[in-house]
N, C-alpha and C positions, 0 to 999 in steps of 0.2 A: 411743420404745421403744428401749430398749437392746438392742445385735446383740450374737449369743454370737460365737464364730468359725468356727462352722459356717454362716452366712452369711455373713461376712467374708471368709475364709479365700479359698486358689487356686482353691477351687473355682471361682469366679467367671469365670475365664477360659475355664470349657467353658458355661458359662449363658448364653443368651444374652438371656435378657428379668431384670427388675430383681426384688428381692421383692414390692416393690409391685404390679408391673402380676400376678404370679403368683397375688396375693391376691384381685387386681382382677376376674381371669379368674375365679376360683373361686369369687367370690358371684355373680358374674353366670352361672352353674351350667355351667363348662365343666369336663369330667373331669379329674383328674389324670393321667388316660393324656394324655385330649387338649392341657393344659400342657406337659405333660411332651415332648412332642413339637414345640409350640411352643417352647419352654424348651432345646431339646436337652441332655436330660437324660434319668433313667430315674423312671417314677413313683414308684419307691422313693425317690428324692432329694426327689421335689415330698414324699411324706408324712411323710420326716424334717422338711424343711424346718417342715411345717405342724405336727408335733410340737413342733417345737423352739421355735414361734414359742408355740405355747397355753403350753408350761412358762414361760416368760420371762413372756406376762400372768398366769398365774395367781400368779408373786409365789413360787414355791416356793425 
């Protein structure tokens, strides 16, 4: 999967779990608040994040 740079990005330095494991967490039905917290991050960021990851598969 190709990364835009909104996962690339500095962002990365306040994250502290990978995209993957954030993915990992979210099928296995843990909340985005509660990521997001794991993540230290705000849940707005986990739902950009998971926006940003569906536009890149959908190919748009």
């Amino acid at each position: 999967m190709e990364r835009c740079d909104f996962m690339s990005r500095g962002l990365k330095k306040k994250r502290t779990l990978e995209v993957e494991e954030i993915i990992s967490l979210y099928k296995e039905g843990e909340s985005t608040t509660r990521i997001a917290k794991l993540a230290n991050v705000s849940s707005r960021y986990i739902n950009k994040l998971f926006k940003s990851i569906t536009y890149l598969e959908s190919g748009i």
